[in-house]
Jmol script that loads the backbone (N, CA, C; Angstrom):
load data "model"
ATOM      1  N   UNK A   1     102.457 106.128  79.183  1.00  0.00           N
ATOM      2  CA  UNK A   1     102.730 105.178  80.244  1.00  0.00           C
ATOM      3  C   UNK A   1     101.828 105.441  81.462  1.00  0.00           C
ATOM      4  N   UNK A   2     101.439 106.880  81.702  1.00  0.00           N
ATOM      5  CA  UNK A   2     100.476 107.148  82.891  1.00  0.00           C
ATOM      6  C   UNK A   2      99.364 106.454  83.000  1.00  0.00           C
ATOM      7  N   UNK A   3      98.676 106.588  81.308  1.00  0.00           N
ATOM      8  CA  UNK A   3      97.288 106.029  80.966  1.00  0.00           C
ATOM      9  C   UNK A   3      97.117 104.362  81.608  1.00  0.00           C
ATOM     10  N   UNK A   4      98.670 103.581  81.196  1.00  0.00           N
ATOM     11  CA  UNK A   4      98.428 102.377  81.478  1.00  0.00           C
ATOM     12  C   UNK A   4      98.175 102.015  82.291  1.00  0.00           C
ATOM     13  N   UNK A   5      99.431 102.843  83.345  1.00  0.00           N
ATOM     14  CA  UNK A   5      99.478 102.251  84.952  1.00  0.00           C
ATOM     15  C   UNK A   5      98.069 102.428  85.648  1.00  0.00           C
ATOM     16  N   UNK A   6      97.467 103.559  84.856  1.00  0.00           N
ATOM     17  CA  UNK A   6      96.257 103.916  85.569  1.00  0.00           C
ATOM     18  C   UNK A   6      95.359 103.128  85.378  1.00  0.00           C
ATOM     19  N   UNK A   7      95.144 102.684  84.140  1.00  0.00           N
ATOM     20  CA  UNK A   7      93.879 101.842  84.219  1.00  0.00           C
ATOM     21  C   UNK A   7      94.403 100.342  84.508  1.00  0.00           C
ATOM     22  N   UNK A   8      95.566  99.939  84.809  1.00  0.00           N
ATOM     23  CA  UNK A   8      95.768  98.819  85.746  1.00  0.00           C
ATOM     24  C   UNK A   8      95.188  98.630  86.744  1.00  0.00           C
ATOM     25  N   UNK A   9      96.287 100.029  87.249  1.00  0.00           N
ATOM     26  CA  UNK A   9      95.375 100.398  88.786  1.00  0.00           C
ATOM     27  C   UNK A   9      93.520 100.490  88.851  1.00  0.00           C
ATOM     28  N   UNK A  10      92.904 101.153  88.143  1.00  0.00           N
ATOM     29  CA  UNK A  10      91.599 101.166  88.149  1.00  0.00           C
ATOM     30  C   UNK A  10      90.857  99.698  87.733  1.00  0.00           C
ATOM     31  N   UNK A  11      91.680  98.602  86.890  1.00  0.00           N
ATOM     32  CA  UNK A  11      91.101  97.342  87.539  1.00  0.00           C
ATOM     33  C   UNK A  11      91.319  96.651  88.675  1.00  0.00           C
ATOM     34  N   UNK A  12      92.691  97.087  89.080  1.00  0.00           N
ATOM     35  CA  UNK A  12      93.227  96.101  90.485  1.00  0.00           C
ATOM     36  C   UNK A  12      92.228  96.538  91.680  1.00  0.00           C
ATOM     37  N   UNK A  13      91.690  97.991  91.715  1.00  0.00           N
ATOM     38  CA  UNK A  13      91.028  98.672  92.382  1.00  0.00           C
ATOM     39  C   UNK A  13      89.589  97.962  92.001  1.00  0.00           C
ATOM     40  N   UNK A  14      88.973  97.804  90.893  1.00  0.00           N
ATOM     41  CA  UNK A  14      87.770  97.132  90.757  1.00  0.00           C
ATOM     42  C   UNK A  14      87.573  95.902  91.029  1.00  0.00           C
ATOM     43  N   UNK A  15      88.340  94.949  90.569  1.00  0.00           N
ATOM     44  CA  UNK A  15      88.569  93.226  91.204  1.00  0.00           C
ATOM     45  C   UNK A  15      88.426  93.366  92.456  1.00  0.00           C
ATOM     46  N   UNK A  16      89.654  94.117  92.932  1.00  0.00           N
ATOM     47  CA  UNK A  16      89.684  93.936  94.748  1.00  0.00           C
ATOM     48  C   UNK A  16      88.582  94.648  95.246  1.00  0.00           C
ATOM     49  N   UNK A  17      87.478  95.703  95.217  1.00  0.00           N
ATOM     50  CA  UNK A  17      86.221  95.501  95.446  1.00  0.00           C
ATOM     51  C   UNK A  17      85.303  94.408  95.560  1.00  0.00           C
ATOM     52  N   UNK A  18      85.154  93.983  94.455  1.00  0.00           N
ATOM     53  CA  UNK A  18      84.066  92.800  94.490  1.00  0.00           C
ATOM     54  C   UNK A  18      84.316  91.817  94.919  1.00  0.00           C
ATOM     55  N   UNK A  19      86.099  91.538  94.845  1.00  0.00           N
ATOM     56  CA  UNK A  19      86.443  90.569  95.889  1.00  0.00           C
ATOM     57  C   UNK A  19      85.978  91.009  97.751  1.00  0.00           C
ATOM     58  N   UNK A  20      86.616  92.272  98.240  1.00  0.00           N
ATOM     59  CA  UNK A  20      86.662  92.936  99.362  1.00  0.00           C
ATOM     60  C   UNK A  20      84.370  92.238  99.546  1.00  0.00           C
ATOM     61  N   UNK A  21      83.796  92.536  98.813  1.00  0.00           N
ATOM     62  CA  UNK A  21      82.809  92.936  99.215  1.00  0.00           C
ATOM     63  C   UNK A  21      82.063  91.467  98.992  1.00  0.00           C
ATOM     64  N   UNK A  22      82.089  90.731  98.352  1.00  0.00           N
ATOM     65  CA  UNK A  22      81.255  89.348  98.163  1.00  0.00           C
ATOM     66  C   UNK A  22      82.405  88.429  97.977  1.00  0.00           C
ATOM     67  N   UNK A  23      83.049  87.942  98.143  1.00  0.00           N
ATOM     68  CA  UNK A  23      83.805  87.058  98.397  1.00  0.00           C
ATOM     69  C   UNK A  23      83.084  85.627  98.484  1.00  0.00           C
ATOM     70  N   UNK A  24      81.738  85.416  98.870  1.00  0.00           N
ATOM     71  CA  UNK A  24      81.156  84.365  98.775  1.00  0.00           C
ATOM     72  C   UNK A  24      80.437  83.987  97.194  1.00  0.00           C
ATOM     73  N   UNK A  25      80.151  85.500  96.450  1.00  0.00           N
ATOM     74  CA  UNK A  25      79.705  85.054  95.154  1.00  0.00           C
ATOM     75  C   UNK A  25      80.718  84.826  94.190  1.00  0.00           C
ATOM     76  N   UNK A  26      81.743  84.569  94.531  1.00  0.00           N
ATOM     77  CA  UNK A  26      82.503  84.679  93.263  1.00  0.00           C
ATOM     78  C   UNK A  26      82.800  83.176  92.628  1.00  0.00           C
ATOM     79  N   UNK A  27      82.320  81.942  93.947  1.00  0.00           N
ATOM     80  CA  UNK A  27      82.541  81.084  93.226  1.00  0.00           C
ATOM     81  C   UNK A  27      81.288  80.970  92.698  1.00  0.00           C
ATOM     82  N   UNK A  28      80.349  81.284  92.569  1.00  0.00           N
ATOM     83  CA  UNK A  28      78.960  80.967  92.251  1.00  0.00           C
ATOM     84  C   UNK A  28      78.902  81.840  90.836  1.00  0.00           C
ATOM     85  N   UNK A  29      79.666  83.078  91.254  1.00  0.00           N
ATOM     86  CA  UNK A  29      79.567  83.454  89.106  1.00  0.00           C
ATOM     87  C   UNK A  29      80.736  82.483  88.197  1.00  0.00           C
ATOM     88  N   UNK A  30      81.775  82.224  88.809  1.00  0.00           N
ATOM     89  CA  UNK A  30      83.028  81.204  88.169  1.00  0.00           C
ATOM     90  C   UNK A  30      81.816  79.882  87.635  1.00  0.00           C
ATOM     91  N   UNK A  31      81.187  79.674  88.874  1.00  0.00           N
ATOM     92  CA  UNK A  31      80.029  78.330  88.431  1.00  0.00           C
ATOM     93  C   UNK A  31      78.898  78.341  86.759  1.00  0.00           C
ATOM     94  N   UNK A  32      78.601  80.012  87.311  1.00  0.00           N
ATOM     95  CA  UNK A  32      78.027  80.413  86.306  1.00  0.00           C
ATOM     96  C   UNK A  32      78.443  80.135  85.277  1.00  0.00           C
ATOM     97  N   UNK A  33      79.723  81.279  84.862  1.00  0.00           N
ATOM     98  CA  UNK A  33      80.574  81.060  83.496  1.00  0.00           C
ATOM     99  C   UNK A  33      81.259  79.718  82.589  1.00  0.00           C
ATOM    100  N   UNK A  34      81.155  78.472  83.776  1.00  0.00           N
ATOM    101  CA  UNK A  34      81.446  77.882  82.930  1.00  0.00           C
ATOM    102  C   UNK A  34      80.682  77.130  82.450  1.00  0.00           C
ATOM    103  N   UNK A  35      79.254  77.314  82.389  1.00  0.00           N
ATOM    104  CA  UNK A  35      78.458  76.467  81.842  1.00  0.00           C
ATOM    105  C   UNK A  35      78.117  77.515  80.444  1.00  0.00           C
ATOM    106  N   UNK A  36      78.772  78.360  80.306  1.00  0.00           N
ATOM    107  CA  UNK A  36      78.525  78.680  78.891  1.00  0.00           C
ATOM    108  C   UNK A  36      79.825  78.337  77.853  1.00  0.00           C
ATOM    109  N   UNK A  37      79.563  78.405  76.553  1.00  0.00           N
ATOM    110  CA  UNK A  37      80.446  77.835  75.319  1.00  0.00           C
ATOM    111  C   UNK A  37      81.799  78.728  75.185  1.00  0.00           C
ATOM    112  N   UNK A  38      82.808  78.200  74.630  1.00  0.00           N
ATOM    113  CA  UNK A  38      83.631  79.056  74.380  1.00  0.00           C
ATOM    114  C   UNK A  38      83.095  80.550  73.653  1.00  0.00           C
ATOM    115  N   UNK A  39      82.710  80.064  72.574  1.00  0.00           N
ATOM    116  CA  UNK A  39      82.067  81.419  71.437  1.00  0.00           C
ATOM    117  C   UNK A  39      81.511  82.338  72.180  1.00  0.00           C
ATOM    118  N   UNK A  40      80.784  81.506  73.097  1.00  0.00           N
ATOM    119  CA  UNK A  40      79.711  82.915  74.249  1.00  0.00           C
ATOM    120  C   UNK A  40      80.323  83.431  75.362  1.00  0.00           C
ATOM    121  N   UNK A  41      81.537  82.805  76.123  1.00  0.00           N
ATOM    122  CA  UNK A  41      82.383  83.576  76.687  1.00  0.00           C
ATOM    123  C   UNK A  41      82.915  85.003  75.948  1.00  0.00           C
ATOM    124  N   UNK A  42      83.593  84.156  74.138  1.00  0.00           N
ATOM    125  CA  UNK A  42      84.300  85.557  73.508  1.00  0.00           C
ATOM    126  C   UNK A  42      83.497  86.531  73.017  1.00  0.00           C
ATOM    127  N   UNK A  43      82.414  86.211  72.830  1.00  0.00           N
ATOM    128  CA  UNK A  43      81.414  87.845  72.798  1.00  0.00           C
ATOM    129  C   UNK A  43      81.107  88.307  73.329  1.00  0.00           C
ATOM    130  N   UNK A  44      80.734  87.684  75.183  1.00  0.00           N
ATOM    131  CA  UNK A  44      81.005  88.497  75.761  1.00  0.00           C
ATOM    132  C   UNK A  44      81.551  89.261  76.475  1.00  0.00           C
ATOM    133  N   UNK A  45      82.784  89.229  76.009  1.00  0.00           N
ATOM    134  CA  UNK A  45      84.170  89.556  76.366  1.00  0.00           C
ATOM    135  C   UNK A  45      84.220  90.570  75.647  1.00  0.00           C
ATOM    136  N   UNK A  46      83.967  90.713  74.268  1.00  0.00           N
ATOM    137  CA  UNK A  46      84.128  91.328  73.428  1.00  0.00           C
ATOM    138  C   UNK A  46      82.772  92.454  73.581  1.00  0.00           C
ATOM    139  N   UNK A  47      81.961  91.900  73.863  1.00  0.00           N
ATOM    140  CA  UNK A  47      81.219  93.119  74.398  1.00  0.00           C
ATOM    141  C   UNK A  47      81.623  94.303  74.959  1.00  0.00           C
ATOM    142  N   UNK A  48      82.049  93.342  76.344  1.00  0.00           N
ATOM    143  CA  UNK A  48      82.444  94.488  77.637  1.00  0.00           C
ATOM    144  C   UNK A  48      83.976  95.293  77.003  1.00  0.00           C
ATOM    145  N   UNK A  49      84.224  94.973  76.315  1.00  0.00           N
ATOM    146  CA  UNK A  49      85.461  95.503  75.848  1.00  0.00           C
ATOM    147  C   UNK A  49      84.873  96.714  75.268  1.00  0.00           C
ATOM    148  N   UNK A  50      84.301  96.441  74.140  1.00  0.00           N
ATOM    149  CA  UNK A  50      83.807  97.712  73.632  1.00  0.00           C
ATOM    150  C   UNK A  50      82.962  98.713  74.246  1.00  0.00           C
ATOM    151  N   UNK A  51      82.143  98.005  75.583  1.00  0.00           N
ATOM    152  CA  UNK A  51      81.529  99.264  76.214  1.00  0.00           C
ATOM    153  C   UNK A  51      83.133 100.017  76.979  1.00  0.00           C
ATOM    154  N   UNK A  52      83.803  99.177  77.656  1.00  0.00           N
ATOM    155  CA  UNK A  52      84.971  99.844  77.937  1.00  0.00           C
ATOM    156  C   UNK A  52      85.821 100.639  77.320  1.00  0.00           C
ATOM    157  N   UNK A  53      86.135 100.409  76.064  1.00  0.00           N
ATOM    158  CA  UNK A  53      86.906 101.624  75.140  1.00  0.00           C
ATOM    159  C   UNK A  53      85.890 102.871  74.807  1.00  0.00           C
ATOM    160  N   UNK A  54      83.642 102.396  74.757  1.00  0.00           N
ATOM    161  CA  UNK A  54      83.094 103.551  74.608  1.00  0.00           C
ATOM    162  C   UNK A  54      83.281 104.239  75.632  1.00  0.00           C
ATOM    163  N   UNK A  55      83.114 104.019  77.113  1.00  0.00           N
ATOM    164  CA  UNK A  55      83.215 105.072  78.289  1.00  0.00           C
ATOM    165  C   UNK A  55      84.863 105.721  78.716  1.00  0.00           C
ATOM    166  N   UNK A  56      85.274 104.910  77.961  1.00  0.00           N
ATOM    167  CA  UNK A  56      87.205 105.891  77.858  1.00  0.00           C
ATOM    168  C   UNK A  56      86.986 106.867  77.110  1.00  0.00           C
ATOM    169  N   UNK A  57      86.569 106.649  75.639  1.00  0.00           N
ATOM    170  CA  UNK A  57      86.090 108.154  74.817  1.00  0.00           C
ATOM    171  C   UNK A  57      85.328 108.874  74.891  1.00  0.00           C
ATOM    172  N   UNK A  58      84.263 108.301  75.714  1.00  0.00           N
ATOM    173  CA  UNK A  58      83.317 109.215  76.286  1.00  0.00           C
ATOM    174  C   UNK A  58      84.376 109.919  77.272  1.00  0.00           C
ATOM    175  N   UNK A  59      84.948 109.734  78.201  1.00  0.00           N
ATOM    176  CA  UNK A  59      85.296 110.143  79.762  1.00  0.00           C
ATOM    177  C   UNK A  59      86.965 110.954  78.804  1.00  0.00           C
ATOM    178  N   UNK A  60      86.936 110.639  77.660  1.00  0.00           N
ATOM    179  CA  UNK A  60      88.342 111.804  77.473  1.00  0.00           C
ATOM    180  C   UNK A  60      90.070 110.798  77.824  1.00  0.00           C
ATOM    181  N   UNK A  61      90.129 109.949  77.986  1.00  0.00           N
ATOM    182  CA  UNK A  61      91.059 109.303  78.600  1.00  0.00           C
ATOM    183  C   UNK A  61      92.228 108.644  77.888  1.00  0.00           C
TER     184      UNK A  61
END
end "model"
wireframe off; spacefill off
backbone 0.3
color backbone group
């Protein structure tokens, strides 16, 4: 249960950065994203996922 709360917390902590800090680009990447396809949203979703579970096993977590 620690693991979870934590990496909640370590996205709520990452969102609210990039929000805290550019707040003006965010509609301009939302703009971005939706001019790509569904399929190319889910891979690269599925990307970042898997670099995310590699740097958890890398980092021991």
């Amino acid at each position: 249960m620690d693991k979870i709360l934590f990496a909640l917390g370590s996205v709520a902590v990452f969102e609210g950065f990039f929000l805290a800090i550019a707040p003006g680009r965010i509609p301009k990447v939302l703009e971005m994203l939706s001019k790509f396809s569904n399929s190319e949203l889910s891979r690269f979703g599925l990307i970042i996922m898997a670099v995310g579970v590699a740097i958890l096993m890398v980092s021991g977590v």
